[in-house]
N, C-alpha and C positions, 0 to 999 in steps of 0.2 A: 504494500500500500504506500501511496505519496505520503508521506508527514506532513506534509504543509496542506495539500488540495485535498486528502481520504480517499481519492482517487484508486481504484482496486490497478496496480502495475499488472499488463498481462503479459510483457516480457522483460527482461533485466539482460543487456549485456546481448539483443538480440536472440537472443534465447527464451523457452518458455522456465518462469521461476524457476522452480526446481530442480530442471537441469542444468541451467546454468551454476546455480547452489550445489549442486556436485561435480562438474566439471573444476570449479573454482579449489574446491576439497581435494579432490584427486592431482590437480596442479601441484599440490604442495609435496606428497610424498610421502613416505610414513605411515605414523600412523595415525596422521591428518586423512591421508588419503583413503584409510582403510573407513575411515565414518561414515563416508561418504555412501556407502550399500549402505547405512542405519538411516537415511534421507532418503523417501521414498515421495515418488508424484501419490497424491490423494486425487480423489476425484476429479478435480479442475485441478491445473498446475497452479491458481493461483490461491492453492493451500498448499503448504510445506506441510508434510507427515513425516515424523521423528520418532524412533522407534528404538530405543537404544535394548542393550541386549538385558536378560531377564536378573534381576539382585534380588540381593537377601534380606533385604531390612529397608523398611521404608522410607527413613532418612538415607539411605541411598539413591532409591528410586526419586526423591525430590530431586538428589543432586545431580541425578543422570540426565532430568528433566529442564534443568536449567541449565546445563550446562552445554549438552543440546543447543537451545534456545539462544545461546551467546553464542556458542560456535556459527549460526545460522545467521545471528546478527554481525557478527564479525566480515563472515564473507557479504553480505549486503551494505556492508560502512565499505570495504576496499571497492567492489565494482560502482558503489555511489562513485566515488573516487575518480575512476578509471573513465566510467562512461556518463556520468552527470545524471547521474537519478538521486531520487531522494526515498529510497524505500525503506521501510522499517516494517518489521513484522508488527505485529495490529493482534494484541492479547485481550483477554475479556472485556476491560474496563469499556473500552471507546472504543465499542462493536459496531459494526456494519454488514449488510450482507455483500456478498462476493462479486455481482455482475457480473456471471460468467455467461459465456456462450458454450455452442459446442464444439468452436476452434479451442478453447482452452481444454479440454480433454486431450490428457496427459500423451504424447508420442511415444516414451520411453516406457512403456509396458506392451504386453500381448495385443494382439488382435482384439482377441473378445472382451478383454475388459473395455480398452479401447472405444469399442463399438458398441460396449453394455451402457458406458459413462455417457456419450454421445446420444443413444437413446434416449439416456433420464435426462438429460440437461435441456433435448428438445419436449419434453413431453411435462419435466415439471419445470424448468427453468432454474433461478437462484435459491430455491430449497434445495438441489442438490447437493450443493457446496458449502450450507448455509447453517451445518451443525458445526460445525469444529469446537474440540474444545477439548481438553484434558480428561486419560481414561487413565484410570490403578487396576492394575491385576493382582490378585490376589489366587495363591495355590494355597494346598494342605501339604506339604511335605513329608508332615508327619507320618500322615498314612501310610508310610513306603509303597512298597510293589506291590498292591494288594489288587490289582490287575485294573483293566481300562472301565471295563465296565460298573467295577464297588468307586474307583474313583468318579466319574461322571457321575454316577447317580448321587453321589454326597457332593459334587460341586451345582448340579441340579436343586439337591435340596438347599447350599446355601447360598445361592441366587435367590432362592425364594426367600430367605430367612433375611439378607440382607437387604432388599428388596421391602420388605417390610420392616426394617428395624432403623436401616441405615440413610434409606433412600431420605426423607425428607432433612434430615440430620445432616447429610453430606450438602446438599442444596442449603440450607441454613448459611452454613457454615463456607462454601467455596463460592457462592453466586459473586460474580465480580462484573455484571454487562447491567448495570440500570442504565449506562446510557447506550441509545442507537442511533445513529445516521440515516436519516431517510427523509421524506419528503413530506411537507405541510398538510394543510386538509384546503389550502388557498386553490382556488378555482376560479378559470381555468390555466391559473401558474402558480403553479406547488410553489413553494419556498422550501430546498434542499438545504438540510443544517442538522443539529446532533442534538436528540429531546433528551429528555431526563424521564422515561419511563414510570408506570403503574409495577413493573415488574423490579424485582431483584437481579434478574437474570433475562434480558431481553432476548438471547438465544433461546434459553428453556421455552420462556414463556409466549413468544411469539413466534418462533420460528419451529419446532420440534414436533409439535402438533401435524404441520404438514409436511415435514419430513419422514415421521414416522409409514404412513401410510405409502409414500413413494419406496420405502425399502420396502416391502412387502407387496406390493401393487401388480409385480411384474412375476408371483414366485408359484401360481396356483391353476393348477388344471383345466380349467375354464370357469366361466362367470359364475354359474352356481355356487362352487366348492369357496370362490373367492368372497362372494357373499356372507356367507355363512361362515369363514372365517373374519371377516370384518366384523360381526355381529357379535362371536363370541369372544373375540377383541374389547368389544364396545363394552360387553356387559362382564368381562373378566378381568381384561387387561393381560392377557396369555398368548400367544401366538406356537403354530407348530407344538400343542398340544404340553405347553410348560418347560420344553426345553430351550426357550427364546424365549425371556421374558423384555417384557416392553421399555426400553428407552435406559430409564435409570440405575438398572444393573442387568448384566446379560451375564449367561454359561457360554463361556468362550470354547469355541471345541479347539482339540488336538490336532493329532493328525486323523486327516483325509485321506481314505482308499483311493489309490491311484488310480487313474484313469488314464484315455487319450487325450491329448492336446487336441486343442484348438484347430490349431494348423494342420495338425495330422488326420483331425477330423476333415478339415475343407480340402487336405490333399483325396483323403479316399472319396471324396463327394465330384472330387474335380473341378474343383477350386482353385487356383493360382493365386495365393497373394501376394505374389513378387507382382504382380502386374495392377495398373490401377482399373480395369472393369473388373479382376475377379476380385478384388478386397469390396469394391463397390458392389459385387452382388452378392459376396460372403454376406458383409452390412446390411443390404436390403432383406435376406431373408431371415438373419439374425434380428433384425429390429420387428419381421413379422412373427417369429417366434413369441418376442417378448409383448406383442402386443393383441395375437391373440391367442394364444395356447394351441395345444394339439388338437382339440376338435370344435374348434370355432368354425360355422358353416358359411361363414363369410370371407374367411380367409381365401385370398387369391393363390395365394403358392399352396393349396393344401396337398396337390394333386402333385405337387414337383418334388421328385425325388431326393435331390438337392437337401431342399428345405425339409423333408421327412428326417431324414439323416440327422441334421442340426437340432432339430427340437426335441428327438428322442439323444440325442446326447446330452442337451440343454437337459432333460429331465432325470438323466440319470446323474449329474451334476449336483443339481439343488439336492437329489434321494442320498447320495453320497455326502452332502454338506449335513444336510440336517440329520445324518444317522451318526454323525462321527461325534467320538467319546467327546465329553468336554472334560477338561484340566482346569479352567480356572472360572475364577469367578471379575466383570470385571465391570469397577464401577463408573460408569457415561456422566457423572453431572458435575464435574469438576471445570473447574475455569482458573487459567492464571489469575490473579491479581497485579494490579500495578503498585510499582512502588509510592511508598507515600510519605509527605514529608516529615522530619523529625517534628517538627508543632503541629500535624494534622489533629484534628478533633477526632476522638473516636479512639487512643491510643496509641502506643508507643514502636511496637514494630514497622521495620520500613521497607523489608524486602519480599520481592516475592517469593524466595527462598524459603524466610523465616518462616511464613502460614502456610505453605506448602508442606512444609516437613511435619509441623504440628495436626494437621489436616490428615496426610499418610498413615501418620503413625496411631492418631485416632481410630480412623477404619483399617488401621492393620491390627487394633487391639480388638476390637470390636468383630474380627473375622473370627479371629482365635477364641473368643469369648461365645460366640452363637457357636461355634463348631462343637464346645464343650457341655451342649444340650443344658442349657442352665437351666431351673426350675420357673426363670420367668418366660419359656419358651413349652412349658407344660400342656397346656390350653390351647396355644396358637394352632390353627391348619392355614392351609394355602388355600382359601377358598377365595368366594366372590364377595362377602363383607370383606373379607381383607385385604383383599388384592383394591377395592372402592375406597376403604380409609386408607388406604397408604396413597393411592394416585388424589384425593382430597386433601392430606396432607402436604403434601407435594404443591397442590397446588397454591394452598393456605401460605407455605413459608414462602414464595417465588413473588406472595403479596406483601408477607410482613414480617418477614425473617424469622429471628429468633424470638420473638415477641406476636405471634400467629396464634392461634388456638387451634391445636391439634387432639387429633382422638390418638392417643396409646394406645398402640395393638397390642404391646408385652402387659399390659395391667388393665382388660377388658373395656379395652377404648374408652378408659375415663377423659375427660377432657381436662386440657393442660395446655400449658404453654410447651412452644418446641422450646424456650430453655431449663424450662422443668423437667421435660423429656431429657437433656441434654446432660443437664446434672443429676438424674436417675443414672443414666447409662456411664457417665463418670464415676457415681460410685460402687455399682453394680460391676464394674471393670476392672476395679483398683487394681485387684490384690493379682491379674492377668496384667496389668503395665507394669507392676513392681517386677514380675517374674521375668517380662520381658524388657527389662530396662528402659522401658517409654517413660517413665514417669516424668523425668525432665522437659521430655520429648512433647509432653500434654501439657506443660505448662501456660500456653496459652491460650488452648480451650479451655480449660478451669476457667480462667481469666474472662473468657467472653462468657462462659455459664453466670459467673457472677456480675456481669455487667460493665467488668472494670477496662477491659478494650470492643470493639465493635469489628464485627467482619467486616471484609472488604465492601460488598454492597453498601452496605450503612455507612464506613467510611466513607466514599464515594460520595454519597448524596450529603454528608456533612460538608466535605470539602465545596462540591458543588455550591452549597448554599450559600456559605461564607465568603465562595470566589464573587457567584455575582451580586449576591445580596439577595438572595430570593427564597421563599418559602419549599423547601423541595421535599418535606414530610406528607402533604399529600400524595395523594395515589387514585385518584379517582382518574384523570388524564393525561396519556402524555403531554410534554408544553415543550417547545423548543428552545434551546440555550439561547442566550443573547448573541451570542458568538462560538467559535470552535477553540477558542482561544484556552480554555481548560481540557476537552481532551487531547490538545497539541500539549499542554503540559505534564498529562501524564504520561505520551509516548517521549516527550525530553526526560523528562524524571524517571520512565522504567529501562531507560536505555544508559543515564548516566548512575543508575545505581549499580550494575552488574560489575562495578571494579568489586564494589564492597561485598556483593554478591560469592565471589569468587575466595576474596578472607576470608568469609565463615565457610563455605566448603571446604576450604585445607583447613578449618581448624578444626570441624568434623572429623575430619578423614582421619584420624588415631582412634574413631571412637565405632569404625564401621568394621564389619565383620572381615577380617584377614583378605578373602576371596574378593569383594568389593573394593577393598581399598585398595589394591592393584588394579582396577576395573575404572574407579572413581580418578586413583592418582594419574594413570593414561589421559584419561580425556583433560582434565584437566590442566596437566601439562599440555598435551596439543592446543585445547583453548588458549592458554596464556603464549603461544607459539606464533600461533597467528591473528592475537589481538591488538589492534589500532595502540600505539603507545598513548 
């Protein structure tokens, strides 16, 4: 994104982001250049996906995540440099959606992803692109080898268990987007500028909704079957029968039953995609697969062999994704934060390091905690009251943070505040952070249970208020900022915090698990390698 204009960049360096972003990585050598595989095109290139490899401890995985994040900022200050751009990566605070087309679909991957992303981008447009945001994985390691199938079915069950416990708690607590970018209600000329949202989280709560339905839209037999999973969608909140649950914590599968490729599929179809008609007609029959299933009688290619080929591979694909074991558990509602100033209202932390790691280490206690079948998890089932008050909840804190009125599912949906919830599950946890040496690590959620710091949303909207002078405790409307002049402040302020960012990482790193701190001390050296002095 522009810093200055918000303007979405949809090349850097004459190149599509992303790849430019690792061509840049791989220049350098090392083991700079080995990161570069951990940078992957997402959907539109003009999202970066950073994927660094799997750690042992949560305050790791914060630092892998920011560390990431600088690396990626590093290479976008040198090509500003080289080629006169002004790009900065663009974190929850001072969200926008994407403007993407379907030239921004990614070149540096397969065919069919290729031609899957292309699809949705013509069919939903900027919801494709338009969720980013921070996920946590969570395994059981404990379990050992106790085979694919006892493991899935217990990361099944605590998808469900997190999903209800954790879900509205992690949204509480990470929502960092109240403000969006987008255009007035002025007729007929919008006035384009950055509102200050009804939402905590302007991703979650405007955007997600019809996201949700575009992943799924494309994955069902024909229109009956899809119906009828929409419905019990609607009234569950379950999708593919509880092994996919919706949006704020999913059962991440393992590995996938191998299959044939893509290409090897359109070679025995007789398909050429070295050539531009057969990639264009690979495409055309591929996007009639996806739009109308195998026995839609309207389909024009039904009858072409070609296209029979593709869509019974298409379907043995999704049968092969959704049967494969899951290993983890992995939580969707998480958001960077921007850094904030040492006098901001709201508290004393200023990086997004620091509530990051506090954040992890939270729902890494809190995994280990439901896994050990507590007695306040007695009563609980995975039905449709519960699967209702958790998506109600969800919805409650996205309005009013930790000060929302919530139904507790672990204490027969009595009603409570999410920081009453929040200070139940803190001390319901303890004596599980003592053992895993979190407890320092929880220090600042204690801190927001008792009111004495505020999460990034509600920081955010203090900051906002005090910038321009304006009431921003309401929530009945969005209202448009006077100027953009404050979220350009918090992309200069999250981009000049990451020197300090980088001190507390090395001062971490003696306190991470052996295997990670070899893991952690690598990237970290490469970031300080090829960071702007």
């Amino acid at each position: 994104m522009d810093s200055q204009t918000f303007e979405v960049l949809h090349t850097l360096a004459g190149q599509q982001p992303t790849s430019a972003i690792r061509r840049w990585l791989r220049g350098h050598g090392g083991d700079v250049a080995a990161l570069a595989e951990e940078v992957v095109p997402d959907v539109p290139e003009t999202i970066v996906e950073a994927n660094p490899a799997p750690l042992r401890s949560p305050v790791s995985t914060a630092a892998a995540q920011r560390l990431m994040a600088i690396l990626i900022d590093s290479a976008l200050q040198d090509l500003n440099a080289k080629h006169g751009h002004r790009a900065q990566l663009l974190h929850g605070a001072a969200w926008r959606p994407p403007s993407i087309t379907q030239e921004d679909a990614t070149q540096d991957t397969d065919p069919f992803k290729r031609f899957y992303y292309q699809y949705q981008i013509g069919v939903h447009g900027d919801k494709v692109g338009a969720a980013a945001g921070d996920h946590f994985n969570l395994s059981a390691p404990w379990l050992g080898d106790v085979g694919e199938a006892d493991i899935s079915r217990k990361m099944i069950e605590m998808t469900g268990r997190m999903r209800l416990v954790a879900g509205a708690l992690s949204i509480a607590l990470s929502a960092s987007s109240p403000l969006f970018f987008g255009a007035g209600f002025e007729r007929p000329a919008p006035v384009f500028g950055t509102s200050i949202t009804p939402w905590d989280s302007a991703r979650l709560g405007h955007v997600w909704p019809g996201r949700t339905l575009m992943d799924v839209s494309s994955l069902y037999h024909d229109p009956v079957q899809f119906r009828r999973t929409m419905r019990q969608f609607a009234e569950s909140g379950t999708l593919l029968s509880g092994r996919d649950i919706w949006l704020a914590v999913r059962a991440q599968p393992g590995r996938v039953a191998p299959g044939p490729s893509f290409a090897e599929l359109c070679s025995d179809a007789g398909l050429d995609l070295t050539t531009g008609d057969g990639e264009a007609r690979a495409k055309m029959l591929l996007h009639a697969c996806f739009q109308h299933g195998p026995h839609y009688l309207e389909n024009p290619f039904r009858s072409d062999p070609a296209w029979q080929k593709i869509e019974r591979w298409r379907q043995d694909l999704l049968e092969r994704y959704v049967r494969a074991p899951r290993n983890r558990v992995e939580v969707r509602t998480l958001e960077t934060p921007p850094a904030f100033a040492a006098d901001s209202p709201g508290g004393d932390y200023r990086t997004p390091y620091e509530w990051m790691k506090a954040v992890h280490s939270f729902l890494d206690v809190l995994f280990v905690w439901l896994a050990e079948n507590p007695a306040q998890l007695d009563e609980i089932e995975y039905g449709e009251l519960e699967l209702q008050a958790a998506k109600s909840n969800e919805q409650a804190v996205l309005y009013g943070g930790l000060n929302a009125q919530i139904r507790w599912i672990p204490s027969a949906m009595h009603a409570m505040t999410a920081r009453e919830a929040l200070t139940r599950v803190l001390n319901d946890t303890a004596h599980v952070a003592e053992a895993l040496g979190r407890t320092q690590d929880l220090e600042l959620i204690r801190r927001a249970a008792l009111g004495e710091v505020a999460p990034p949303a509600e920081r955010i909207r203090r900051e906002a208020g005090a910038w321009y002078g304006i009431d921003t405790d309401s929530r009945y409307n969005a209202r448009l900022l006077p100027d953009d002049s404050y979220p350009r402040e918090l992309l200069r302020r999250t981009r000049q915090a990451m020197t300090l960012e980088l001190a507390m990482i090395a001062a971490d790193l003696p306190k991470l698990p052996p295997l990670d701190q070899v893991r952690i001390g690598k990237l970290l050296a490469a970031v300080r390698q090829v960071r702007p002095a």
